[in-house]
C-alpha positions in Angstrom: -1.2 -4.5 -22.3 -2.0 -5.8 -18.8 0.2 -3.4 -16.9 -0.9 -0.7 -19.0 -5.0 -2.0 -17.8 -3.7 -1.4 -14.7 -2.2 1.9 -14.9 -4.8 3.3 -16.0 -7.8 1.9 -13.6 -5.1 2.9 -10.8 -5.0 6.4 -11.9 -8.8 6.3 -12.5 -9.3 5.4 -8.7 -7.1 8.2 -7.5 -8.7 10.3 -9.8 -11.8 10.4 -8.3 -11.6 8.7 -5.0 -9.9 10.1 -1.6 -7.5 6.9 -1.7 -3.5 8.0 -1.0 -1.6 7.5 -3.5 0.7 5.6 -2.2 -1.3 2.9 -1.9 -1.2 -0.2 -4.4 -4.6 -0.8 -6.5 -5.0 -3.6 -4.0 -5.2 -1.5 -1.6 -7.4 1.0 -3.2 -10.1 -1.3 -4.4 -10.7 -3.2 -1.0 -10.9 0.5 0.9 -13.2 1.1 -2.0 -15.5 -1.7 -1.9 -15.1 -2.1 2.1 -19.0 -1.0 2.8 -20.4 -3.9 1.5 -19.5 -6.9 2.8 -20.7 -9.2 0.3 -18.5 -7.2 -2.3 -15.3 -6.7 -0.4 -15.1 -10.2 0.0 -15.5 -11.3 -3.8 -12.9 -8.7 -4.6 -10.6 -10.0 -1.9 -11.8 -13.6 -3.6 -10.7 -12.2 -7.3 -7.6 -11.2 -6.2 -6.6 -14.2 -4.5 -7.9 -16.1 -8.0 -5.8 -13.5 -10.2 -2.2 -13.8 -7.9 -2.8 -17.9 -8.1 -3.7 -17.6 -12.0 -0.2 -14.9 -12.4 2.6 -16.6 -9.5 3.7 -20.1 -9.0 3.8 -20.8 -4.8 7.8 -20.7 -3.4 8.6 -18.9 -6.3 10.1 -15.6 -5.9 7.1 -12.7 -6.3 7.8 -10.3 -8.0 8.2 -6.7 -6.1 5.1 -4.9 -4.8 4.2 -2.3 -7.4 1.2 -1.7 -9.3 -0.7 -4.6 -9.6 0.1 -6.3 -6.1 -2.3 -9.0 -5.8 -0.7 -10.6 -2.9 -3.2 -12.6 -0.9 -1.8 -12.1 2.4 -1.8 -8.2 2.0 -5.1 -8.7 1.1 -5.9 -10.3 4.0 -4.2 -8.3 6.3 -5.6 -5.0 4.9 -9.0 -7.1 5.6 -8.2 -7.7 9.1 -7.4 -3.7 9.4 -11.0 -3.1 7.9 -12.6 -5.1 10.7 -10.2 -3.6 13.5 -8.5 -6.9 13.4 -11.6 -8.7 15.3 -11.9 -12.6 14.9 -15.7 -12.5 15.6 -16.4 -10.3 12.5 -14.6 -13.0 10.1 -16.4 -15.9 12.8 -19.8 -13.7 11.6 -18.5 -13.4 7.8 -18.5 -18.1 7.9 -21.7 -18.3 9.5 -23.3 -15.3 7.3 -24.8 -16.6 3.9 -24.2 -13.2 2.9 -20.9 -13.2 1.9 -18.9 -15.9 -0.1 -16.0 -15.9 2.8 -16.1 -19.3 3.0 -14.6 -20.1 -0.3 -12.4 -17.1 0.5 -11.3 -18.3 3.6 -11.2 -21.6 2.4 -9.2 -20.7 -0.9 -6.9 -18.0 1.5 -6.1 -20.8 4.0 -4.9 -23.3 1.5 -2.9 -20.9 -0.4 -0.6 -20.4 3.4 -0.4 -23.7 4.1 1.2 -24.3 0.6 3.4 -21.5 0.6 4.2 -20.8 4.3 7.2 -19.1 4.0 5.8 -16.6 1.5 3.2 -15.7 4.2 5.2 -15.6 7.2 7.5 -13.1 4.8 4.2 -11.2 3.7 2.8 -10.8 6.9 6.6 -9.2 8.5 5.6 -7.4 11.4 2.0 -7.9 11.5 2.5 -11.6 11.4 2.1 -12.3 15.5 -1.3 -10.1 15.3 -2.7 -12.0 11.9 -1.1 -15.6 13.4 -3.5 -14.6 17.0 -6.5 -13.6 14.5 -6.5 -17.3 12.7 -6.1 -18.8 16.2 -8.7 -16.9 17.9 -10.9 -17.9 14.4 -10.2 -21.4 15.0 -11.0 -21.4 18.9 -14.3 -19.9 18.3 -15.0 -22.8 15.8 -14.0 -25.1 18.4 -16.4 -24.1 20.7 -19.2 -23.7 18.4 -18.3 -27.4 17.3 -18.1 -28.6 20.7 -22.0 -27.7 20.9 -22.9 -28.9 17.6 -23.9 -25.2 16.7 -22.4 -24.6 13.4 -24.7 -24.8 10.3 -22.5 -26.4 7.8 -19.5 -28.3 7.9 -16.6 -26.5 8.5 -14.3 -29.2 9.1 -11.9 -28.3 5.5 -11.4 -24.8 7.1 -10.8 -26.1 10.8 -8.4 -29.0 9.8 -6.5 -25.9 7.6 -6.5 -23.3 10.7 -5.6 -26.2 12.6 -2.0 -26.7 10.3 -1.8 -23.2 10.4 -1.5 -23.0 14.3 1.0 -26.0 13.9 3.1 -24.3 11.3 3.2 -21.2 13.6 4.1 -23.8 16.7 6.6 -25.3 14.5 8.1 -22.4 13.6 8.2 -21.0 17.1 10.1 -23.6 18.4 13.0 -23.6 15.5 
């Protein structure tokens, strides 16, 4: 079976990796792949693919265990990788390196369709991750501003720009 795939490759990991044990396989493959960029980011992209092929958005989830695909632990476990700095994920878009722009891109529609699950995801992180986006989305602005970003970015800004106004939204209820 599936859970029993993942039982396995979780106690692989552990095996012979220094990973804690308490961490989900989530967790362990990103700290895993985290020195190369190009590959943390298509793991990061294949477990935002997996959790949108396995949960319906505003459904209940079901609890954190094993196989904890939730894109917004993901990403925050990204933004813990890169000491929470918005220029590295500014570098990641402008990089051809990396496919972050389909992650980012994917990511950022995911939240904006299921904002209460992220807002819920995020719990206390959620003012740091909320600044992160913003700052992301002002450093866009201003390279936009000056005609300086090499491709059109305009589907990611116009989605960091509903995020901001979810989070305003959401402020002021």
């Amino acid at each position: 079976t599936m859970s029993g795939m993942y039982k396995v490759l979780d106690a692989w990991i552990k095996d012979i990796l220094p990973v804690l044990p308490h961490q989900s396989l989530q967790e362990s493959l990103l700290h895993l792949l985290q020195e190369q960029d190009d590959v943390l980011i298509e793991g990061l992209l294949c477990l935002l693919d997996t959790h949108m092929a396995l949960y319906i958005p505003g459904k209940k989830e079901p609890e954190p265990g094993l196989l904890d695909t939730n894109p917004t632990r993901g990403f925050l476990t990204l933004l813990n990788l890169i000491s929470r700095d918005s220029s590295v994920l500014l570098d990641f878009l402008v990089s051809n390196e990396t496919c972050f722009l389909l992650y980012l891109l994917r990511y950022l529609k995911f939240v904006v369709k299921d904002w209460s699950g992220f807002v819920s995801s995020c719990d206390t992180s959620y003012s740091e991750a909320i600044q992160i986006l913003i700052d992301l989305k002002q450093s866009i602005q201003r390279l936009l501003s000056k005609s300086l970003f090499p491709y059109n970015i305009g589907p990611v800004f116009r989605l960091l720009e509903k995020v901001e106004s979810f989070h305003l939204n959401q402020k002021d209820s």
